[in-house]
C-alpha positions as MATLAB code, in Angstrom:
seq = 'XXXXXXXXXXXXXXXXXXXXXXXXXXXXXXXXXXXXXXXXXXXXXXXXXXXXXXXXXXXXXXXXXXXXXXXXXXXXXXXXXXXXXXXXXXXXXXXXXXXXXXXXXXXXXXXXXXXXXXXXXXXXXXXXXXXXXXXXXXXXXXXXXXXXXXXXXXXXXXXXXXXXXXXXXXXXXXXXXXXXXXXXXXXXXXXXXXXXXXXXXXXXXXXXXXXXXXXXXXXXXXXXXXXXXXXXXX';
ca = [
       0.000    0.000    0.000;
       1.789    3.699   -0.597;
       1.346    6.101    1.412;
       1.249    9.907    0.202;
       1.937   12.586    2.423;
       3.266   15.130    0.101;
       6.985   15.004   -0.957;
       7.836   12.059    1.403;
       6.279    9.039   -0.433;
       9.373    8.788   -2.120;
      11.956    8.709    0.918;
       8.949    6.309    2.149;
       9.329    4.002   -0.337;
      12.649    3.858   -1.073;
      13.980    3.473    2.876;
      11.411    1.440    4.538;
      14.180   -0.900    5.926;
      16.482    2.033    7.356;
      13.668    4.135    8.235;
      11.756    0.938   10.587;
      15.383    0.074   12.099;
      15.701    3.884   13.012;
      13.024    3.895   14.777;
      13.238    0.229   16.208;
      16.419    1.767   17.919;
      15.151    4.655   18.807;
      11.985    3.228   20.618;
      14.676    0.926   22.348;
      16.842    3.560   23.530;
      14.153    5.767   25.137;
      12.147    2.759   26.750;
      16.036    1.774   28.154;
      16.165    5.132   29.056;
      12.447    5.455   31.038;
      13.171    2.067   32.854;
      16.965    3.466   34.251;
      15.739    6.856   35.052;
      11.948    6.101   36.371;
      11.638    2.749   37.171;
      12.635    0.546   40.492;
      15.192   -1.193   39.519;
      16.684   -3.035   42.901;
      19.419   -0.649   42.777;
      20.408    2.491   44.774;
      20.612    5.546   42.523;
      22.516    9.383   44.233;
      22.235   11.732   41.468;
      24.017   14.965   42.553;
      23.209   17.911   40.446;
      25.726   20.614   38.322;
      26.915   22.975   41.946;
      26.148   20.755   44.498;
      22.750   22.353   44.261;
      20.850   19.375   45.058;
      21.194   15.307   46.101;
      18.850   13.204   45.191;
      18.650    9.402   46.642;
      16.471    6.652   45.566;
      16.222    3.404   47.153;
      15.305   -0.379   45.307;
      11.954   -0.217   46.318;
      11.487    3.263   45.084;
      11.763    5.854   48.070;
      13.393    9.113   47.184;
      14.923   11.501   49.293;
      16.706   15.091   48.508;
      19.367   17.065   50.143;
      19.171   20.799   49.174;
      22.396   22.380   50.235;
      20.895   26.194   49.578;
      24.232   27.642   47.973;
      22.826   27.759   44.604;
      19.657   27.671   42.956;
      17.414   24.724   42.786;
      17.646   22.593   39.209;
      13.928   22.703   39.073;
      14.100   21.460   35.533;
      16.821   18.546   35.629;
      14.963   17.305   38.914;
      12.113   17.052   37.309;
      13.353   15.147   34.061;
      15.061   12.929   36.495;
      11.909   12.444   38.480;
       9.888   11.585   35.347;
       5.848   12.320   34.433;
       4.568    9.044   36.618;
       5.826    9.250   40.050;
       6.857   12.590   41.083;
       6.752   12.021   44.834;
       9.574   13.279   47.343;
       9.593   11.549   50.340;
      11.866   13.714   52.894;
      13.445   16.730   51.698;
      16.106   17.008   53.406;
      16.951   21.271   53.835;
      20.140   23.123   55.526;
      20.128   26.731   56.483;
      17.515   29.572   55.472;
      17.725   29.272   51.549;
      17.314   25.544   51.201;
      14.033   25.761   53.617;
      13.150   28.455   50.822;
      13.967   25.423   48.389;
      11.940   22.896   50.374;
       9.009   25.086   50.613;
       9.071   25.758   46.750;
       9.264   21.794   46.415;
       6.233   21.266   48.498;
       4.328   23.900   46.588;
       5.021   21.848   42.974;
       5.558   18.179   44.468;
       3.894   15.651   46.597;
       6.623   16.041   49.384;
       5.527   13.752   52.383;
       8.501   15.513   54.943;
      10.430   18.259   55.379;
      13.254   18.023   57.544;
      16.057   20.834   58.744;
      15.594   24.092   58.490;
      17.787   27.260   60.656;
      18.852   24.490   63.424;
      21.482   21.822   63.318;
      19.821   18.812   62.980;
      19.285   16.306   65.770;
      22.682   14.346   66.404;
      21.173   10.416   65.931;
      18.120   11.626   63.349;
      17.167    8.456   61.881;
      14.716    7.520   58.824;
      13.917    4.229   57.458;
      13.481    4.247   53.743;
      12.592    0.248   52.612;
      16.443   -1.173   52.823;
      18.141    2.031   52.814;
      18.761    3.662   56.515;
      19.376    7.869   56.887;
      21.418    8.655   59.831;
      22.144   12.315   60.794;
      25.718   12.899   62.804;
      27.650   15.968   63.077;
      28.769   17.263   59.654;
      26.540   15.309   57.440;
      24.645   12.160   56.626;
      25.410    8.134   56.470;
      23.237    6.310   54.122;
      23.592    2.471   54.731;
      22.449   -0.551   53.259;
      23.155   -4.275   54.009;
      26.403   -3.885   52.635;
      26.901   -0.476   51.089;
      27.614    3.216   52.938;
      27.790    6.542   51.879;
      28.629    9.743   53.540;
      26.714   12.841   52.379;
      28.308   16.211   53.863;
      28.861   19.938   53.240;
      31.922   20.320   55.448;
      35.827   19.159   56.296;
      35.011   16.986   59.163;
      32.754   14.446   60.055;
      31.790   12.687   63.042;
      35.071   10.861   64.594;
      34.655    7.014   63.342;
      32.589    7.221   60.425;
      33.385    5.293   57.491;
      32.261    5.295   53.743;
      32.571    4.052   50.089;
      31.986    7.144   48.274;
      31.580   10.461   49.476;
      28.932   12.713   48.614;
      30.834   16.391   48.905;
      27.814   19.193   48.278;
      30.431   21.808   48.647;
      34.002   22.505   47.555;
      36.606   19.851   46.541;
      38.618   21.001   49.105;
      36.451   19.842   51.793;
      35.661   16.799   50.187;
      38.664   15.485   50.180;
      39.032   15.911   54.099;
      36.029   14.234   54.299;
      37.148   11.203   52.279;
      40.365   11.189   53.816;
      38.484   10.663   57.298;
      36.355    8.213   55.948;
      38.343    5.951   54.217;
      36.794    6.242   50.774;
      37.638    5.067   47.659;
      35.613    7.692   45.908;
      34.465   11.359   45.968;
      31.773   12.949   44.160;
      31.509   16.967   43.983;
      29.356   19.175   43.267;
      31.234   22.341   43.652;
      34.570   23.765   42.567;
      37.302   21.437   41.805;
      40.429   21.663   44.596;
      43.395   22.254   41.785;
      46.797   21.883   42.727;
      45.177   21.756   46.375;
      44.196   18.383   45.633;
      47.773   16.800   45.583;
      48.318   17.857   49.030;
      46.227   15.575   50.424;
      45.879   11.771   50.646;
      42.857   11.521   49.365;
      39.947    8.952   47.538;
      41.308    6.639   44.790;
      38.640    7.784   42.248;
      37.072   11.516   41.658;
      34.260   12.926   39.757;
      33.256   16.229   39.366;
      29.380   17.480   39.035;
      30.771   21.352   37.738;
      30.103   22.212   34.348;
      27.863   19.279   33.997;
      24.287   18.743   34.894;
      24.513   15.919   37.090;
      26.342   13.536   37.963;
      25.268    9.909   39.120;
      26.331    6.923   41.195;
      24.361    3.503   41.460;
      24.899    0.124   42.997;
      22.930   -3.292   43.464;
      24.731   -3.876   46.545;
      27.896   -5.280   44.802;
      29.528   -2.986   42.860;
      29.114    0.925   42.690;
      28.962    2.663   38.671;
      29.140    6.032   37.673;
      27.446    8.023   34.961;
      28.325   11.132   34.017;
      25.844   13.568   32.648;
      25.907   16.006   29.973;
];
């Protein structure tokens, strides 16, 4: 049967076989692409945005958490492609200082966000929140995120609580203080969100592997309990 739509019978007819694979692929890539980015997947996803502007977790089953550091401006946009047009729920939002409340309460206005947590106040030394197999601890200088055999430290700042230890770090600041949060906690890896160290960064004994989430809109780490991957982002 031909098909006329104007000028484009021809390239029609003459590429059905290139034209269906094109699209085969295509069709692949994005439904790859929706089941990574919006589906459970049994794996633990940190996506940490271009500034250290935002963290977001999600566990296996599908909880979701988000740090907001407040030094510079919620991705509204990028969280929300990440986040997808099915499930948009936040469960805490997680919100240091006076401009990440501002942050949270913008959130809450264009999200179903279930908690709020932090605000001018340090937060609770011992905080704890269950999220299905993933466990949120609060100590002085940051966050531990634990599963049954995987641990991150998510922090803002050069020192942690004496004792804690880590895979990868989560730095929302600086390079600089990072790395003396890596060095503490025994990483092997560092993710940043702010400026890189430079020549700073030889000085100290830090992680074995670094990635940087400046001059790129996000950066992401994932694991199924074995082995931790990293994606970079545009």
């Amino acid at each position: 049967m031909e098909v006329s739509w104007g000028s484009c019978s021809f390239v029609l007819m003459a590429f059905p076989q290139r034209i269906w694979q094109s699209a085969r692929w295509g069709l692949i890539g994005a439904l790859s692409g929706i089941a990574f980015t919006y589906l459970p997947d049994n794996r633990m996803k940190l996506v940490l945005f271009e500034g250290g502007s935002a963290l977001l977790l999600e566990t296996p089953e599908g909880h979701r958490a988000l740090w907001l550091s407040g030094d510079r401006a919620l991705p509204s946009g990028e969280l929300g492609r990440w986040l997808g047009p099915f499930d948009r729920h936040l469960d805490p939002v997680i919100a240091e200082g006076e401009a990440a409340t501002r942050g949270g309460a913008w959130l809450q206005a264009h999200y179903p966000v279930r908690h709020i947590l932090g605000g001018e106040s340090p937060f609770p030394r011992g905080l704890q929140a269950e999220m299905g197999g993933v466990r949120l601890r609060a100590i002085p200088g940051g966050w531990t995120m634990g599963s049954s055999r995987q641990r991150a430290l998510i922090t803002r700042y050069r020192m942690v609580e004496k004792g804690t230890s880590a895979d990868p770090v989560i730095a929302l600041k600086d390079e600089r203080q990072g790395l003396a949060a890596a060095q503490q906690a025994n990483a092997w890896g560092l993710l940043v969100g702010g400026a890189p160290a430079g020549r700073a960064a030889g000085a100290v004994s830090g992680p074995r592997h670094g990635w940087h989430a400046q001059d790129r809109r996000w950066i992401a780490a994932w694991t199924d309990g074995e082995i931790w991957r990293i994606g970079l982002g545009p």
